[in-house]
C-alpha positions as CSV (number, residue, x, y, z in Angstrom):
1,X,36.8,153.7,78.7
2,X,39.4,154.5,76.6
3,X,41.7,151.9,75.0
4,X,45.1,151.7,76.1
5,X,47.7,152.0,73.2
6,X,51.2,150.4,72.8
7,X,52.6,153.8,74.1
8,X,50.3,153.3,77.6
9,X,51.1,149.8,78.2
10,X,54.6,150.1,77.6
11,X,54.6,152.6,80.1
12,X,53.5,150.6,82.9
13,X,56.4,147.5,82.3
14,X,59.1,146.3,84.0
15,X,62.1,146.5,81.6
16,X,65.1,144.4,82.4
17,X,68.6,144.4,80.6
18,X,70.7,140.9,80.9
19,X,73.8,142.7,79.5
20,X,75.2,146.3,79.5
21,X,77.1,146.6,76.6
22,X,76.9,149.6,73.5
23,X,73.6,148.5,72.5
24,X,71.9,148.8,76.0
25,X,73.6,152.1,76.6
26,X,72.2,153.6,73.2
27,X,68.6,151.7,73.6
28,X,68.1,153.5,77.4
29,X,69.4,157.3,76.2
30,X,66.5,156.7,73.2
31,X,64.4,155.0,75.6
32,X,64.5,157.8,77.9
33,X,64.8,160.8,75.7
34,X,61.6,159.9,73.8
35,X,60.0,159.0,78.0
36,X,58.7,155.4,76.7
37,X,59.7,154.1,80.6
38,X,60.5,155.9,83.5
39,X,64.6,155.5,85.1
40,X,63.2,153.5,87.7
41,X,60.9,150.9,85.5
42,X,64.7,149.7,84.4
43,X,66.9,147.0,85.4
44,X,70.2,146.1,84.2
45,X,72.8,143.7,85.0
46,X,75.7,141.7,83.5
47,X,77.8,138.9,84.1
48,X,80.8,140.7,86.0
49,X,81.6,144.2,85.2
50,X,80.4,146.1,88.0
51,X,82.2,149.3,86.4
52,X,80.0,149.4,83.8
53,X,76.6,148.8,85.9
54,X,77.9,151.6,88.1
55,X,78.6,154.1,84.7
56,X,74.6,153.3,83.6
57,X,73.5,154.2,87.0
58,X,75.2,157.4,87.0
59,X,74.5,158.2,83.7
60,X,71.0,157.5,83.5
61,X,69.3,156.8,87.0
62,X,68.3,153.3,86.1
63,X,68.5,150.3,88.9
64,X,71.2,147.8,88.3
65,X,70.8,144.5,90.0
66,X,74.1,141.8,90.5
67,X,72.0,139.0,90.1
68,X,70.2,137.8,87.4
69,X,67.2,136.2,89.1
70,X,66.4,139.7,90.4
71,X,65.8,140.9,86.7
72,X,63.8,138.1,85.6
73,X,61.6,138.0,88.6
74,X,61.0,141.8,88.3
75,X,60.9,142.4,84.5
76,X,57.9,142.4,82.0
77,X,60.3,143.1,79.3
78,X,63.1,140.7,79.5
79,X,65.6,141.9,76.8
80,X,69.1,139.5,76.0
81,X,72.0,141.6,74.9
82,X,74.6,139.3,76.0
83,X,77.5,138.6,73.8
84,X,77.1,135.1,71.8
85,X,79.4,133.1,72.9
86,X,78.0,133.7,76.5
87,X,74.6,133.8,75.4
88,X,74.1,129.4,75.7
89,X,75.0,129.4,79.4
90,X,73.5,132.7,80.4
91,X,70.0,131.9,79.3
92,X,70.8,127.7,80.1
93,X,71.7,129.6,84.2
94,X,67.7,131.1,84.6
95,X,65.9,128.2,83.3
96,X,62.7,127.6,85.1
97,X,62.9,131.5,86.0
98,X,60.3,133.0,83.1
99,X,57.1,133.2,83.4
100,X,55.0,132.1,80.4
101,X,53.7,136.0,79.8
102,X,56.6,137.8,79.8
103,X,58.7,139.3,76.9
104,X,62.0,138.0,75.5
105,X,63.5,140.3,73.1
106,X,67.0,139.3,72.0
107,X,69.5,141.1,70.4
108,X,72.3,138.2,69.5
109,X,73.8,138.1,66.2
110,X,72.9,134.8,65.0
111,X,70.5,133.0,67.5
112,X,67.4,132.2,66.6
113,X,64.1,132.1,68.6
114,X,64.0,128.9,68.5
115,X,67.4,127.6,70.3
116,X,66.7,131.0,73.0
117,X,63.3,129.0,73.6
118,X,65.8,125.9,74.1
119,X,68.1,127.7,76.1
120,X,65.9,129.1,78.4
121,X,63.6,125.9,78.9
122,X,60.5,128.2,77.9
123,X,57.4,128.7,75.6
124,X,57.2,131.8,76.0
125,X,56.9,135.0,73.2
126,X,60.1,135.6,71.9
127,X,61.5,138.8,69.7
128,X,64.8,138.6,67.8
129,X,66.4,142.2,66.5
130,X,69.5,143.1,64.7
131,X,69.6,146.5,65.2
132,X,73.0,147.9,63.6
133,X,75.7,150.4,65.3
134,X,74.1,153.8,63.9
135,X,71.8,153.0,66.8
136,X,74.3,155.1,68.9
137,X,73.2,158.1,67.3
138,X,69.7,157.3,67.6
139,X,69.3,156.1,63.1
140,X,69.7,152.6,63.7
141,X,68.3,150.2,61.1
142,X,66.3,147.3,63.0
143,X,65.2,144.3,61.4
144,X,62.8,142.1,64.1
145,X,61.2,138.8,64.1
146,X,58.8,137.2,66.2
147,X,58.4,133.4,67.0
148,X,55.0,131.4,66.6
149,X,53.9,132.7,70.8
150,X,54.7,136.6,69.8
151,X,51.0,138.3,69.2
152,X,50.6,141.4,67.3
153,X,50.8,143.5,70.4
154,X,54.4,141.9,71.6
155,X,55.5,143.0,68.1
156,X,54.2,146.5,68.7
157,X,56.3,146.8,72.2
158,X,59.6,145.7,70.7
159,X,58.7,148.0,67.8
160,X,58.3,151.5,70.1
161,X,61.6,150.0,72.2
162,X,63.1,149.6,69.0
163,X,62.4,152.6,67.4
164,X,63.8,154.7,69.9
165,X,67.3,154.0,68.1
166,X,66.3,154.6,64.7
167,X,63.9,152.9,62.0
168,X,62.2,149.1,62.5
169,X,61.2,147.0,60.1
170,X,59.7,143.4,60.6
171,X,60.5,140.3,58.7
172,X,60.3,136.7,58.8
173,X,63.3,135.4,60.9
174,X,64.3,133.5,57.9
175,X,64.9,136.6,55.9
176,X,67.1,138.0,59.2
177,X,70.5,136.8,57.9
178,X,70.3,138.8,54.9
179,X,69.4,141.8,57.1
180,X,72.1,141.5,58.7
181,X,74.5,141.2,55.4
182,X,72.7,144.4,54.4
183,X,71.9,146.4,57.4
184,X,73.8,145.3,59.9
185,X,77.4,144.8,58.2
186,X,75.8,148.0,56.1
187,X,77.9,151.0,57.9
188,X,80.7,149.0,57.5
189,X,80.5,149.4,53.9
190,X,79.6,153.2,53.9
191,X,82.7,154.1,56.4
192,X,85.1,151.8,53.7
193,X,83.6,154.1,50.5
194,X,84.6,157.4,52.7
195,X,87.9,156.0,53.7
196,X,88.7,155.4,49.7
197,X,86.8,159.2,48.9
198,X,88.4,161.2,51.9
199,X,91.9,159.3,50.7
200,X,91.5,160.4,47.0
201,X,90.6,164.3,47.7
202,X,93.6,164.4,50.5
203,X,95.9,162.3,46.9
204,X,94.5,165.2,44.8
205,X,95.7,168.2,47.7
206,X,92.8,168.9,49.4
207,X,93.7,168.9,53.6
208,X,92.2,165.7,55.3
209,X,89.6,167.8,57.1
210,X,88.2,169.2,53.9
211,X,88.1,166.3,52.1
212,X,86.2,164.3,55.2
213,X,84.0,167.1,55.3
214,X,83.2,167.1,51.2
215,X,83.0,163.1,51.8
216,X,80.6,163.3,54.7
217,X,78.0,166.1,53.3
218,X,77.8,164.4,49.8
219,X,76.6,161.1,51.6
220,X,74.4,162.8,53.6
221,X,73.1,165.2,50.9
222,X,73.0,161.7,48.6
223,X,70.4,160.4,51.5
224,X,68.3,162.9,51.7
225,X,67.8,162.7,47.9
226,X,66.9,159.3,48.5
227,X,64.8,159.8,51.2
228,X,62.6,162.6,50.0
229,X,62.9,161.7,46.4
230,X,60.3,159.2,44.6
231,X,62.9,158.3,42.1
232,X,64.7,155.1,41.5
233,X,68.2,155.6,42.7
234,X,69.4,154.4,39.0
235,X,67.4,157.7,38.0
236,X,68.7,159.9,40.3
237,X,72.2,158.8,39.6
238,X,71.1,159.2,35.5
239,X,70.5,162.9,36.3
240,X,73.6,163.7,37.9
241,X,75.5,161.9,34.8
242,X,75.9,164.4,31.7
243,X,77.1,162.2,28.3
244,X,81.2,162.8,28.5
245,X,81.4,165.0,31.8
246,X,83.3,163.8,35.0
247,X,81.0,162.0,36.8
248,X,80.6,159.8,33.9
249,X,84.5,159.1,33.5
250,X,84.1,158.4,37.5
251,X,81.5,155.7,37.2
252,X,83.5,154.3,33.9
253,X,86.0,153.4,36.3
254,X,83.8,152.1,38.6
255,X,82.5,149.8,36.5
256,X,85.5,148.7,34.9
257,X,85.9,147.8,39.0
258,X,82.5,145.6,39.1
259,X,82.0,147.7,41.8
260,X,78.2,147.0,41.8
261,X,79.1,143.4,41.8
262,X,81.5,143.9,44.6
263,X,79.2,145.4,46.5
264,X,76.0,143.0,46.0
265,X,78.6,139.9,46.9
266,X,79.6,141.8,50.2
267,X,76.3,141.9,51.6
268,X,75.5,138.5,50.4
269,X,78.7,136.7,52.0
270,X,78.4,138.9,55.1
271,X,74.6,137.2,55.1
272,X,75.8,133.7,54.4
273,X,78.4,134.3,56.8
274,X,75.7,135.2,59.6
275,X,74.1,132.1,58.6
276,X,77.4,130.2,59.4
277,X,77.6,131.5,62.8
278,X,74.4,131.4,63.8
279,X,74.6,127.1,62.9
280,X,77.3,127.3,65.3
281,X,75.0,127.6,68.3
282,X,72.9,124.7,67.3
């Protein structure tokens, strides 16, 4: 007999939502566009907003349920995508609900596995993600981590969930927080350097539209460079620097900016800072 992959067995699961927010909706368009689950393997609720429950119905033909003890009970998959500061009483309000085999993934900013495990009352196999907000166009970068009752093959399901909204990439949960200073707060970053690009071209006469378009396709072209280039990106950016042309009186200001240094203390407060909030919960 044939042995079942991730793909197979993640077909046959349960997989319940306790939350509904822009996360879910962009996990169950890539869930469903790349057929991981059927509509009706899919359960959803939230704390109140019966608006939104009804707009996922519509929109993608999955089952939402009121109560919470209706998702648990039917779910494989249990995936926590509740905001944080509701996060402590949701999970504290199903203790004694999860059984030992099923899967908690989590996407809370800041929570570890650890604390969830305390919330819920559970030893059970727990996933935390921080996916970022690209994942609404399906290029999301994910960093997961499991805790010590996560096998392989739970790390492979939240890994094909996961993936459905862009790239994965596991690491310990320790080295989470600086994920989240570099990937998650990441877009941030880029959308701040187009504001300042776009702003300069419109300063120098171009219309706003051009210059957002000129702004947009160098990043993008810049990517793909990266992407399908073996190159160091110090290289890349050597090559497009000829000894007294523009782009070198471009990055002279930049430096005189520290704008390397700028950037690497950004991500690294933004990662401290998740640290901060994350001992919060404790």
């Amino acid at each position: 007999m044939k042995e079942k992959t991730p793909y197979d067995v993640l077909k046959s699961q349960r997989l319940g939502f306790l939350g509904a927010g822009s996360i879910v909706e962009a996990m169950l368009s890539g869930i469903l566009k790349k057929q991981l689950l059927p509509a009706e393997n899919i359960l959803i609720t939230n704390r109140s907003n019966r608006e939104r429950l009804q707009l996922l119905t519509e929109t993608f033909g999955v089952t939402t349920c009121p109560e919470k003890a209706d998702v648990i009970r039917d779910a494989d998959i249990l995936i926590l995508a509740m905001k944080p500061k509701d996060a402590a009483d949701a999970c504290r309000s199903v203790r004694g609900l999860l059984r030992p085999e099923q899967l908690v993934i989590s996407v809370i900013a800041g929570v570890s596995t650890d604390l969830i495990a305390e919330w819920l009352d559970a030893d059970c196999p727990i996933i935390r993600t921080m996916p970022n907000t690209s994942s609404a166009v399906g290029l999301s970068a994910t960093g997961i981590a499991a805790n010590r009752f996560a096998a392989d093959d739970h790390l492979q399901l939240a890994t094909l969930l996961f993936e459905s909204i862009g790239s994965v990439y596991t690491v310990a949960e320790a080295e989470l927080d600086i994920v989240t200073g570099l990937s998650g707060s990441g877009p941030a970053y880029i959308y701040y350097l187009v504001e300042a690009m776009e702003g300069a071209g419109a300063t120098a006469g171009l219309s706003r539209e051009m210059a957002r378009q000129l702004t947009v396709q160098t990043l993008l072209g810049a990517a793909q460079m990266l992407i399908h280039s073996s190159e160091e990106p110090s290289l890349l950016r050597q090559k497009v620097t000829s000894p007294g042309g523009t782009t070198q009186a471009g990055l002279e200001v930049l430096e005189s900016f520290r704008f390397q240094q700028a950037i690497t203390s950004a991500v690294l407060r933004a990662a401290e800072r998740a640290k901060e909030l994350g001992a919060q919960f404790r």
